[in-house]
BAVO-722571 format. One line per 3 residues: number of its first residue (from 1); their letters; for each residue x, y, z of C-alpha. Coordinates in pm, whole numbers, padded with zeros to 5 digits, always signed. Each point is the difference from the previous one (the first is absolute). Last residue first. Layout:
NUM	A	X Y Z | ... .
//
This chain:
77	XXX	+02451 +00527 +00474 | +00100 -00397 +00038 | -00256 -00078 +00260 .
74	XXX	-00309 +00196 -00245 | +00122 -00170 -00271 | -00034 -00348 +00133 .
71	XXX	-00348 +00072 +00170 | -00063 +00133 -00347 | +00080 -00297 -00183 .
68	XXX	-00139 -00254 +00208 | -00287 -00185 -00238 | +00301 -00008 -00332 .
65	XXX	+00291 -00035 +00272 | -00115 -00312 +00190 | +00270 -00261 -00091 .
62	XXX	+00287 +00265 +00049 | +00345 -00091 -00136 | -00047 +00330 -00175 .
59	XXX	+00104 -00106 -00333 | +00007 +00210 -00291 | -00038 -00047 -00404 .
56	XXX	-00358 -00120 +00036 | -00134 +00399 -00141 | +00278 +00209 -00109 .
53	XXX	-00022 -00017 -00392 | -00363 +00090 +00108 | +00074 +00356 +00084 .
50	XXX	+00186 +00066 -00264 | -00325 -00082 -00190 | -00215 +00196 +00232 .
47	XXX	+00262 +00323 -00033 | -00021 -00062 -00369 | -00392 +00033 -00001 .
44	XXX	-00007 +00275 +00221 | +00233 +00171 -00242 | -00186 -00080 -00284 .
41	XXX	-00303 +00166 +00120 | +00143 +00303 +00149 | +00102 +00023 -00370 .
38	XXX	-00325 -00033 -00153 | -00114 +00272 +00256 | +00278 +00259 -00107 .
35	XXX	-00169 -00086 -00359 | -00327 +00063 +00047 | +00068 +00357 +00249 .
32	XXX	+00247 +00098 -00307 | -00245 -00090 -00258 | -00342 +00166 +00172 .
29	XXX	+00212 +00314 +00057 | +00129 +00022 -00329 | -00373 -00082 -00105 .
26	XXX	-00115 +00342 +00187 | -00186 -00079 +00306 | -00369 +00048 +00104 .
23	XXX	-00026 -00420 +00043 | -00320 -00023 -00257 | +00236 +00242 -00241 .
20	XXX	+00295 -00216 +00088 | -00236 -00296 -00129 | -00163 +00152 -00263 .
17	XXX	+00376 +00078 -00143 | +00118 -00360 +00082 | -00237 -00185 -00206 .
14	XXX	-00001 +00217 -00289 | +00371 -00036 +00018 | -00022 -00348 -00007 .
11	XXX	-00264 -00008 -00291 | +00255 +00184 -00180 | +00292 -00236 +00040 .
8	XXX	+00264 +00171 +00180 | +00333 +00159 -00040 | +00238 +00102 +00200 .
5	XXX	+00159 +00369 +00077 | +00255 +00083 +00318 | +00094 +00264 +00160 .
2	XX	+00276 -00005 +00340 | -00172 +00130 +00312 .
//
């Protein structure tokens, strides 16, 4: 693990030591745990936006595709 210091307003830090005290974890734990989950976050959110750059780009030919999707994908696979 690398170290590394911030700083916080002190109502923040009240905030967050009562809060890893609620939790049972040191505040370390309650900022690594915070922050890994902030970054799940954006990355769901970037795979949903790449996601979307995808969306109407394709044709299928298929006039049925959105109600017969997984008929379709079950013949292909």
């Amino acid at each position: 693990m690398i170290r590394t210091q911030i700083q916080l307003e002190v109502s923040t830090f009240e905030q967050i030591k009562t809060l890893a005290a609620r939790l049972g974890c040191s505040i370390a734990e309650l900022a690594r745990s915070s922050i890994k989950e902030k970054l799940a976050q954006h990355d769901q959110c970037d795979k949903w936006a790449a996601s979307q750059n995808v969306l109407g780009r394709y044709k299928s030919g298929l006039s049925d595709l959105s109600s017969n999707h997984d008929r379709y994908l079950a013949d292909e696979w």
